[in-house]
C-alpha positions as a printed Julia matrix, in Angstrom:
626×3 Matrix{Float64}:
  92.76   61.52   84.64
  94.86   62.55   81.7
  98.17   64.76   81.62
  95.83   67.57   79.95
  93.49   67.62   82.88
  96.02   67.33   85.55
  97.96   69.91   84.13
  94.77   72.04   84.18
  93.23   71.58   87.37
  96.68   72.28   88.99
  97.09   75.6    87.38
  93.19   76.62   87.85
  93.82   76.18   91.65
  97.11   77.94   92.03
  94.93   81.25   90.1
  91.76   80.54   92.07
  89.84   79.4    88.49
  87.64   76.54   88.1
  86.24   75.07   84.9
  85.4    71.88   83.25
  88.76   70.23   81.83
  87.13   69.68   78.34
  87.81   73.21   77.77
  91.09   73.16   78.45
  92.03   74.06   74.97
  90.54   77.57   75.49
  92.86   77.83   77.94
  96.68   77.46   77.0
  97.87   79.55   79.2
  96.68   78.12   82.3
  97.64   74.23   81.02
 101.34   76.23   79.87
 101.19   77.01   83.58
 100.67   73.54   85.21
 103.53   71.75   82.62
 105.47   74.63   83.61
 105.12   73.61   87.26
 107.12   70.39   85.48
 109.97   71.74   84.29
 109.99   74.04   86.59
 110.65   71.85   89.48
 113.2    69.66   87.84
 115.23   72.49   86.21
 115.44   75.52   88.85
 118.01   74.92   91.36
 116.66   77.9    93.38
 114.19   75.84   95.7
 110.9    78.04   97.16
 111.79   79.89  100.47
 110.8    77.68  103.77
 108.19   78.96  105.66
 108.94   78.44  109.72
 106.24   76.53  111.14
 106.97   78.3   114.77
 108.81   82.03  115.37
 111.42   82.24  118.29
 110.2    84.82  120.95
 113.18   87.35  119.86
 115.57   87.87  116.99
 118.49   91.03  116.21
 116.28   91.92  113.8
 112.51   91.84  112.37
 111.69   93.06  108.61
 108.32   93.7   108.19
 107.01   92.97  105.08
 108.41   90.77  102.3
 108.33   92.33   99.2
 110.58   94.61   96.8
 112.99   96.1    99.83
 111.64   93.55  102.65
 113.14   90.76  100.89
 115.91   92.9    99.93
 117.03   93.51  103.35
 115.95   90.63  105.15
 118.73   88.6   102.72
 121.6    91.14  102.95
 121.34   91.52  107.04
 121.08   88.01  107.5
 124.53   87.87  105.69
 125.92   89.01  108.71
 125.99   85.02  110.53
 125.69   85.67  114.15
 122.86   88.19  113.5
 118.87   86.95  114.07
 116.77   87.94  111.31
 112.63   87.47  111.19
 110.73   88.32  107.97
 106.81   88.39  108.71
 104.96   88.83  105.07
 101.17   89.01  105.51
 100.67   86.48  102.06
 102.14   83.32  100.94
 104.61   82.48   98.3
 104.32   82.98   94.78
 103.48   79.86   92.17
 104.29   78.6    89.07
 101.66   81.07   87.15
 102.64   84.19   89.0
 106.26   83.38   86.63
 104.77   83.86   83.47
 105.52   87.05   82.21
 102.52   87.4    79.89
 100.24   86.97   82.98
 100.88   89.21   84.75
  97.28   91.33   84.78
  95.86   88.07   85.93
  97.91   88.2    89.37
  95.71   91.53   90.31
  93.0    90.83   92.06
  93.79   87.7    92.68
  95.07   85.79   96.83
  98.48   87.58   95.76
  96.6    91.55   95.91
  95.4    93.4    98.55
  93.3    94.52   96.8
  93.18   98.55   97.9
  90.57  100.69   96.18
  91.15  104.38   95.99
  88.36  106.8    98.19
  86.08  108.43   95.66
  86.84  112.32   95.07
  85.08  114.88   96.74
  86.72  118.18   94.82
  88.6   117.27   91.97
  87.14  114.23   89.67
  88.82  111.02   89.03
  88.37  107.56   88.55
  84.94  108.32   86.98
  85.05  105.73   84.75
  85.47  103.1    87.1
  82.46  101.48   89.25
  81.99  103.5    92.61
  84.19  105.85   90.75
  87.09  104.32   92.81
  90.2   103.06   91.22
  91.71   99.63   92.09
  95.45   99.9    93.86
  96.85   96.54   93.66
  99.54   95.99   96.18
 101.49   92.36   96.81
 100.29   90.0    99.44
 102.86   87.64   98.84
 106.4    86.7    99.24
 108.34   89.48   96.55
 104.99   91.79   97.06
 104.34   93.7    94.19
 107.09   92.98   92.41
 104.95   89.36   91.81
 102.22   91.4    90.35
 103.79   93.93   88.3
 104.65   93.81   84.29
 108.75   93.41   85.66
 110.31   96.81   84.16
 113.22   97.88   85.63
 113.51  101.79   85.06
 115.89  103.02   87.44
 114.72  107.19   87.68
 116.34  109.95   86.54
 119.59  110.93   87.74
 118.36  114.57   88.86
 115.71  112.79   90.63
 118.37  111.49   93.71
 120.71  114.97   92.83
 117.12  116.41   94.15
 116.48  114.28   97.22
 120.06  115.14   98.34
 119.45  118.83   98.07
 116.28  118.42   99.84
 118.82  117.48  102.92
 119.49  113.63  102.5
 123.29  113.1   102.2
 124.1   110.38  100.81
 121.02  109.87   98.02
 122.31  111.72   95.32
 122.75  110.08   92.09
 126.34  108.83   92.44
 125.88  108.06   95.76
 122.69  105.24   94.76
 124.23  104.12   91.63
 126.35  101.33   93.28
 123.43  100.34   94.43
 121.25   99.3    91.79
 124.68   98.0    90.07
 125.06   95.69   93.62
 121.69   94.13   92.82
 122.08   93.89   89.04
 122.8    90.3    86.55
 122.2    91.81   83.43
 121.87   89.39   81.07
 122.02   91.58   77.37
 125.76   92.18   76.72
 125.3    95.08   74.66
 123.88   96.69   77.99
 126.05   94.46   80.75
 129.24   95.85   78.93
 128.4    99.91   80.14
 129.62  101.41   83.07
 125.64  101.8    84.08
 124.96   98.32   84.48
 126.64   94.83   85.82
 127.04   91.49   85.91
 126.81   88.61   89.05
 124.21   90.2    91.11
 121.15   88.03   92.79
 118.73   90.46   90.25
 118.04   89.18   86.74
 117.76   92.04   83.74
 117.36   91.37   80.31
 115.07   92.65   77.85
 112.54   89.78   76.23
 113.68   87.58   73.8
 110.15   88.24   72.04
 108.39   90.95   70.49
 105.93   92.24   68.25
 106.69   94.02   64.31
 105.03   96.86   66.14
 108.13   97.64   68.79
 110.58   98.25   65.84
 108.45  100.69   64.62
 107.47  102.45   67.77
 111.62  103.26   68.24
 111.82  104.23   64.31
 108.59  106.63   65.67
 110.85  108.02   68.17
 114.13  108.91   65.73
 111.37  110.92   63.74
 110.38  112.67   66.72
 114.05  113.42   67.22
 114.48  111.12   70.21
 117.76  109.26   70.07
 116.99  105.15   70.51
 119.11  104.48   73.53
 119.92  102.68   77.37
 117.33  105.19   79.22
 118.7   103.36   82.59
 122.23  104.76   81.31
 123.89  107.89   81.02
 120.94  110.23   79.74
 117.56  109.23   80.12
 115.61  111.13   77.76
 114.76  108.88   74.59
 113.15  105.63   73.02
 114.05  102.1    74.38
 112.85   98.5    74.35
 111.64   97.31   77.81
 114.44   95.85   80.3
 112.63   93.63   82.71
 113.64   91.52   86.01
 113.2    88.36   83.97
 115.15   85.29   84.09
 115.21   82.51   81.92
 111.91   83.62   80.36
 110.44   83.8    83.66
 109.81   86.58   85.89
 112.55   87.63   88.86
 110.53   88.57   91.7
 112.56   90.05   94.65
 111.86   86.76   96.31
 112.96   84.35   93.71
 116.3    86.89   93.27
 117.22   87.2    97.07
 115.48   84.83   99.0
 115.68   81.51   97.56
 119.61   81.57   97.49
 119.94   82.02  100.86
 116.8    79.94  102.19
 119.19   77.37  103.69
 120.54   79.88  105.91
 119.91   78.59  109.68
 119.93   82.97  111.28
 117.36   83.68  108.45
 113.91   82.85  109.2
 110.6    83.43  106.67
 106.93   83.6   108.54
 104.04   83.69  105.76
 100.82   84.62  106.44
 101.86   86.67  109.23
 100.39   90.04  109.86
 101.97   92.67  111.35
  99.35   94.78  113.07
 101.41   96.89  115.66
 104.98   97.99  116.56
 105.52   98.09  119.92
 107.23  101.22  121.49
 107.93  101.45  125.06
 106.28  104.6   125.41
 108.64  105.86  127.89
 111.74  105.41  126.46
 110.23  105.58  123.38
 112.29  102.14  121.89
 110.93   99.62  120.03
 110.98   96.7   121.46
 109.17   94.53  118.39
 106.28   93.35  116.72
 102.49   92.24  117.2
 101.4    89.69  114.55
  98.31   87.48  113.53
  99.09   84.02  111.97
  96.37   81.53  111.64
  93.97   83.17  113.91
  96.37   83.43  116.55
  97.91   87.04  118.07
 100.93   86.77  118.23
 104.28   88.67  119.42
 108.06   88.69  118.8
 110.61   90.83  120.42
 113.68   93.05  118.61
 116.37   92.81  120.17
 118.65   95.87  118.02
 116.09   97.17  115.41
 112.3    96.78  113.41
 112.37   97.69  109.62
 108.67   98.14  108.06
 109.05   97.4   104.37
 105.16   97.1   104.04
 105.04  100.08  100.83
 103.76  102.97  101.1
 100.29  102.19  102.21
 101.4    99.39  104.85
 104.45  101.34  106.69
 102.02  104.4   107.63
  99.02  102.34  108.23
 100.89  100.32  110.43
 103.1   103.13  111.93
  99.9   104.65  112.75
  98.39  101.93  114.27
 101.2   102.17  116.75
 101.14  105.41  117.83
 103.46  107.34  115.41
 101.95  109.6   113.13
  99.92  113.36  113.2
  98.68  113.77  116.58
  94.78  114.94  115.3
  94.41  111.57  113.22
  95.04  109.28  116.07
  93.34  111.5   118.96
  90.01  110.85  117.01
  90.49  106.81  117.13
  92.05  107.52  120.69
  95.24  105.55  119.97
  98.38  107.43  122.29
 100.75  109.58  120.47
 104.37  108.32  120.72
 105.55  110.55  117.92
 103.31  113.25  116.01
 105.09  113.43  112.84
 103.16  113.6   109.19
 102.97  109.69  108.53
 100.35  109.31  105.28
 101.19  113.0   103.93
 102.78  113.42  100.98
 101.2   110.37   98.52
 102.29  110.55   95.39
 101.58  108.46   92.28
 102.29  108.35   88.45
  98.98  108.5    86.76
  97.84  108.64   83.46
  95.01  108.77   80.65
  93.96  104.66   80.41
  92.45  103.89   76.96
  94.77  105.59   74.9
  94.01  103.45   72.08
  95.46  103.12   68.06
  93.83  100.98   65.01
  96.11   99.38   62.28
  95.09   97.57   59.25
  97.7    94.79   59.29
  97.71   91.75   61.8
 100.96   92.64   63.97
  98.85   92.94   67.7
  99.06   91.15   70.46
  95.38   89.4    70.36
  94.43   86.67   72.95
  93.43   84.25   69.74
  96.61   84.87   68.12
  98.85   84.1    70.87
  97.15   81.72   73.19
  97.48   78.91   71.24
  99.28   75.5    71.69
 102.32   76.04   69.81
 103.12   79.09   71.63
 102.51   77.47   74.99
 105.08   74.55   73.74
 107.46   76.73   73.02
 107.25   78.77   76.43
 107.59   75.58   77.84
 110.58   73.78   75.65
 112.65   76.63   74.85
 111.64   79.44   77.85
 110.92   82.25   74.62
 107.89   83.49   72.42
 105.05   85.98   73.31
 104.38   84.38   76.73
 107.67   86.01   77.93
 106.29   89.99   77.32
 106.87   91.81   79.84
 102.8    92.02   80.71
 102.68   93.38   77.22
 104.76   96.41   77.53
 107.34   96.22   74.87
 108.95   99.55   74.81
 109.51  102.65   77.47
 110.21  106.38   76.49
 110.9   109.26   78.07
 109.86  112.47   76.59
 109.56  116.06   77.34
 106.93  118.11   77.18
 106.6   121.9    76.5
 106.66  122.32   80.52
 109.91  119.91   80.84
 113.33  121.4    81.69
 114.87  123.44   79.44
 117.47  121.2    79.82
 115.65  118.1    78.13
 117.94  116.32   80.61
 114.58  115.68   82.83
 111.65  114.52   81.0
 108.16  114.88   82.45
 106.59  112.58   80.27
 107.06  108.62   80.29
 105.44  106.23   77.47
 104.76  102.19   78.09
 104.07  100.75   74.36
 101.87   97.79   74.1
 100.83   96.08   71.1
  97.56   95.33   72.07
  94.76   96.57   74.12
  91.61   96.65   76.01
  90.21   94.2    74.1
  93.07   91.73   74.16
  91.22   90.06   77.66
  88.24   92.19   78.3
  86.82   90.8    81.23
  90.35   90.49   82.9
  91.2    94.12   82.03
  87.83   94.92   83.37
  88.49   93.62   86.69
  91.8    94.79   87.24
  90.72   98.49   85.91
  87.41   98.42   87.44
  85.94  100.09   84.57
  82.12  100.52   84.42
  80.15   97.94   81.82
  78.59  100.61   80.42
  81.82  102.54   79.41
  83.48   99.55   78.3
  80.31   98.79   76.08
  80.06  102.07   74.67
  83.97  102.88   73.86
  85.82   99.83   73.88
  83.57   96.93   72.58
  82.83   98.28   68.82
  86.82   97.25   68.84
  86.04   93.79   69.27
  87.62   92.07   66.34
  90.11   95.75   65.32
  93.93   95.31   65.37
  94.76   97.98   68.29
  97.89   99.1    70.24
  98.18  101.41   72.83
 100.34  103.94   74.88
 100.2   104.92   78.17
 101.38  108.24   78.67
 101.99  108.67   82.31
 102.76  112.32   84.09
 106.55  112.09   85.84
 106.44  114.45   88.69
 102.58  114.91   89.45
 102.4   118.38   91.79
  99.0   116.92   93.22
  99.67  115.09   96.29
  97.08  112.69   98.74
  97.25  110.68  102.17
  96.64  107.95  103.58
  94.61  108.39  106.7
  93.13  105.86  109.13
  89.75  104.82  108.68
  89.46  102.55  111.87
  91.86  101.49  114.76
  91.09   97.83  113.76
  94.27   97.1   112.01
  91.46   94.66  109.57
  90.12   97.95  108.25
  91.79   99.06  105.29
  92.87  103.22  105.47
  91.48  105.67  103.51
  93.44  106.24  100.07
  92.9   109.8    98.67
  95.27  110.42   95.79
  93.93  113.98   95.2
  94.63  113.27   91.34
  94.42  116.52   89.2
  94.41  118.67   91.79
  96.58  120.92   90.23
  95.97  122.29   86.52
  99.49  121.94   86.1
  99.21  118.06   86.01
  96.21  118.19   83.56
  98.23  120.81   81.24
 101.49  118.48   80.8
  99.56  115.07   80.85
  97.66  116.54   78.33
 100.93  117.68   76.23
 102.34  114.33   76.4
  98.99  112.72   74.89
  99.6   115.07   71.98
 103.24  113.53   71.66
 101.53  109.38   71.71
  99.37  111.23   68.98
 102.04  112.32   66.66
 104.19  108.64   67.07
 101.11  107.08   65.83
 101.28  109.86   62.79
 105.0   108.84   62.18
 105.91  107.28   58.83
 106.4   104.37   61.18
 103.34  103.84   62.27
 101.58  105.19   58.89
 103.03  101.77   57.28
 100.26   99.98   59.59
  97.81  102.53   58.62
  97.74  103.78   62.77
  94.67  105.87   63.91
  93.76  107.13   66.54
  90.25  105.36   68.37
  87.78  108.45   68.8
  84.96  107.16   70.46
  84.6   109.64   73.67
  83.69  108.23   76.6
  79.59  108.79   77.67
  80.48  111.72   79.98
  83.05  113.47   77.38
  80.49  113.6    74.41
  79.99  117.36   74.85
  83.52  118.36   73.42
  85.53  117.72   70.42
  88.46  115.5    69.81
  91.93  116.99   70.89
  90.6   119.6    72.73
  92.03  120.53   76.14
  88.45  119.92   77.33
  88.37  116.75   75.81
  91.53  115.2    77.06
  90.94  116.31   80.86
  87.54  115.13   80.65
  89.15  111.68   79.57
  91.65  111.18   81.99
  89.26  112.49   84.54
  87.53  109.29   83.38
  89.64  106.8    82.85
  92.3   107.91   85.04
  94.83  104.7    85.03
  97.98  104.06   87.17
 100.42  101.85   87.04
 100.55  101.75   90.8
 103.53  103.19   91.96
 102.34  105.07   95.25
 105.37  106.79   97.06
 106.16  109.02  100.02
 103.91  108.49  102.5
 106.97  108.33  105.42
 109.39  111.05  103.62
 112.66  111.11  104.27
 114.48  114.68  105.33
 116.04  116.39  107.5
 114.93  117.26  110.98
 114.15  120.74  110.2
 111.4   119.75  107.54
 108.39  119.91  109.7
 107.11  116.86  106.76
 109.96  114.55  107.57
 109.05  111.13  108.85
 112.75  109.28  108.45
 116.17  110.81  108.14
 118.48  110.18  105.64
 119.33  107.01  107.44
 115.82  105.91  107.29
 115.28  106.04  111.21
 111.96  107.04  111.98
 111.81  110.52  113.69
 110.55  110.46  117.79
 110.95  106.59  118.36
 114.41  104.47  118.78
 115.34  101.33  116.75
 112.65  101.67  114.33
 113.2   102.33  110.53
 111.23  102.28  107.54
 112.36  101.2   103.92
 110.35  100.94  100.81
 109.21  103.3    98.57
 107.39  105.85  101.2
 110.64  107.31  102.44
 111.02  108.61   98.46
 110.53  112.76   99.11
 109.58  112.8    96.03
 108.46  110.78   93.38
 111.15  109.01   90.69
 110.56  109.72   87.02
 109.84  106.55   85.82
 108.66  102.67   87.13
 109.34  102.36   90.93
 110.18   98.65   91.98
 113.99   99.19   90.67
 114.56  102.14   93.08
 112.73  100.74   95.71
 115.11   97.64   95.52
 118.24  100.05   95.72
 116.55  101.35   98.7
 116.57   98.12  100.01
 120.26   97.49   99.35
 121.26  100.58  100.82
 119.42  100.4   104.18
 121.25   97.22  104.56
 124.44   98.59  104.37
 123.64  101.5   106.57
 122.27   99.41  109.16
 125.34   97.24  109.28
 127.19  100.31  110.03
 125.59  101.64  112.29
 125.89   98.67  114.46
 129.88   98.17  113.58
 129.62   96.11  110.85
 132.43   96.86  107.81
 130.74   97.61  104.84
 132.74   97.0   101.33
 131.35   98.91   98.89
């Protein structure tokens, strides 16, 4: 068999694919994947994590969960040499394709995603576009969980967003107080940015912005000057403003949470990595109300493996409640009705919150500058992916530039925007039958709206709403811990939501109508979706009947286990992330957020997962240098 078809078949199995090899040319970036495997194997020095054929029966500690925090804190307790430390993650370990930046979409719905569906609305529409009018969640089932799946931005939040939690009655989460944090974590690798007081050097997470993009990113920051928006670090000082996309990329590749922290310390004989493991309970005495570990399935087999000082979930923010439920700790009326015994009634799966959006949002130029699947999958840029670790492969999953804007509702301030942009030069069309699987989107819609665009230069923005007012749960569905829970968002719930998502739509309307964009001839695409027909272009009525159709998020669910103070009857940690009612028990991820961060959530959960660690070494007597 040739080197072609080797290559090929290699990389079709690690992304579940299966073809003929003679059309392996129609593929680049599947055979860039398998030479990639190559190089990659006789240039990284970072081995892949080692996955423990057999657990102990007890360890100090047991993370649950290995992905954005979980690996985070499973790396920086197991610093601490005579301490025990167990990470269970439910998937495997990421491959050689997951580490292209470019393809990244094709990681959802794929052996790395759980593959969560939203429950379809009863009172307020969303999702209609979509089949079953459910939108897809993807979550990571795999070693660096989602942060193998996402497109790798690294937006830290604004800094009234922590000032906020603090005054909410966390000590110790305002903004100065988490900054250290994501500077701990951080190897920025762009000197211009590595140079500020907002951002370091050394850290075991790689930040750098792409060392490729499109003619179309210089003119979406010239857009923003026009607009009055200064071009500038919006993970720095001020947030408000224009930027091209920093990413956790490293050497062209992307820096999942388990490549950053893991693999470094994977020779490390108190650190110990099960995959494919589970988690299905805590166990809580229910007397003395102490956890005393975890129950876990692995191979078929039930397994479980005792705590000796603490349990951390770091399963996200549908895991940890599903899971906390499970073992008795959540509202006392949900778990009566699947009669599991109440250790602690406390609001576990209250308080979702998400960052959606209007999906779709789509632009037509005259000149070839988009990213287009025949442009860019080709055998040159594959080659130079592979030879040189740059070109179009290493996008960011096609999101070239971030902004931060504010709407008429924002802050006086304009300190705080309530509007965030993700810029990509290309669009629906650039995969269609990948973009339809991830999105879910109904044939018929894409047919209708999307397919005339076949062969049409397009770019897109996503506008995406900030601080959303609406708010869901996550409730059980079953006491088998096989049964996923029910996911109700509660999207546009409130008409606040629909009146600044629809404000910020205007603003992606008037960058395409900037002398920057004009240069390309920009346009907006007016095809209405079937069910929006009825009223006219830029209309309130026909932007909320859009993004009551395509409603798109970028899947950044938060809050499910909010942290507060004991006095908030919705408080399911304290500001030390200790889980209120049961002992030895905390969660850490992004469900203990009380509220939402304005902008892309894997960066903040990561500084979660940094600071945990050093609060949990304190707490047991450990010194701390911060």
């Amino acid at each position: 068999m040739s080197l072609l078809a080797v290559a090929a078949n290699y990389a079709a199995g690690a992304v579940g694919l299966s073809f003929n090899p003679m059309t392996i040319l129609g593929l680049v970036p599947v055979f860039a994947a398998g030479l990639m495997f190559m190089q990659y194997i006789s240039v990284d020095p970072e081995s892949h994590p080692i996955n423990v054929f057999k657990v102990r029966p007890t360890y100090d500690f047991i993370v649950v969960g290995g992905g954005s925090a979980g690996a985070v804190v499973a790396s920086r307790l197991s610093e601490v040499e005579n301490w025990s430390v167990l990470l269970l993650e439910a998937g495997g370990d990421e491959n050689e394709v997951s580490d292209i930046p470019t393809l990244s979409g094709y990681m959802q719905m794929s052996q790395f995603d759980w593959m969560y569906q939203t429950t379809p609305p009863t009172d307020s529409p969303y999702c209609l576009a979509m089949i079953g009018d459910r939108c897809n969640w993807p979550r990571g089932k795999v070693l660096g969980g989602s942060s193998v799946l996402n497109a790798m931005i690294y937006a830290r939040g604004n800094r009234h967003d922590y000032d906020y939690w603090a005054e909410q009655g966390n000590p110790g989460w305002a903004y100065d107080d988490v900054l250290p944090y994501f500077l701990k974590s951080e190897d920025n690798r762009n000197p211009y940015l590595a140079k500020t007081p907002y951002h370091a050097t050394g850290g075991y997470l790689t930040v750098q912005e792409s060392p490729w993009r499109s003619p179309l990113s210089i003119a979406f920051l010239q857009a923003g000057k026009e607009l009055g928006y200064q071009v500038r670090d919006c993970n720095g000082e001020l947030q408000t403003g224009f930027m091209l996309s920093q990413g956790t990329i490293r050497r062209g590749s992307r820096c999942s949470t388990a490549k950053a922290f893991l693999r470094p310390v994977r020779n490390r004989p108190n650190l110990h990595i099960a995959m494919y493991s589970q988690v299905t309970k805590v166990l809580i005495d229910p007397k003395t109300k102490m956890t005393t570990g975890v129950k876990f399935i692995r191979n078929g087999r039930t397994q479980f493996v005792k705590a000796k000082k603490e349990v951390i979930l770091s399963a996200g923010a549908i895991g940890s409640p599903h899971i906390l439920m499970l073992s008795g700790v959540g509202p006392k009326e949900d778990l009566e009705k699947f009669k599991i015994p109440v250790i602690s009634d406390i609001k576990v799966g209250h308080n979702l919150q998400d960052h959606m959006g209007l999906g779709g949002l789509t632009f037509i130029v005259d000149d070839p500058v988009t990213f287009t699947k025949n442009r860019y999958q080709t055998m040159q840029v594959a080659l130079e992916y592979i030879l040189r670790e740059r070109g179009p492969m290493t996008s960011l999953g096609g999101v070239e530039g971030l902004a931060f804007v504010n709407t008429k509702y924002a802050p006086k301030s304009g300190t705080w925007p309530d509007i965030q942009f993700h810029f990509a030069p290309s669009s629906i069309n650039s995969d269609p039958d990948q973009v339809r699987k991830i999105t879910g989107l109904r044939d018929s819609v894409y047919n209708t709206v999307y397919k005339p665009l076949k062969n049409a230069e397009t770019w897109t923005i996503l506008p995406l709403l900030l601080r959303p007012r609406s708010t869901g749960w996550i409730k059980l569905l079953s006491k088998d811990p096989m049964v996923y829970p029910d996911i109700i968002p509660n999207y546009f719930t409130h008409k606040e939501d629909i009146r600044v998502l629809t404000e910020g739509i205007r603003i992606a309307l008037n960058v395409s109508a900037s002398k920057a964009f004009q240069k390309f001839g920009s346009r907006p695409h007016k095809i209405p979706f079937p069910g929006c027909r009825d009223y006219e272009f830029d209309t309130d009525q026909y932007w909320e009947c859009s993004m009551r159709h395509f409603t798109f998020t970028i899947y950044h669910p938060t809050s499910t286990c909010k942290m507060g103070p004991d006095s908030d009857p919705d408080s399911v940690v304290d500001a030390r992330l200790r889980v209120y009612g049961v002992g030895k028990l905390r969660v850490a991820d992004a469900s203990i957020m009380p509220t939402i961060v304005s902008g892309n959530t894997n960066a903040p959960v990561i500084m979660i997962g940094e600071k945990v660690s050093d609060m949990i070494k304190e707490d047991w007597g450990m010194r701390v240098i911060k």
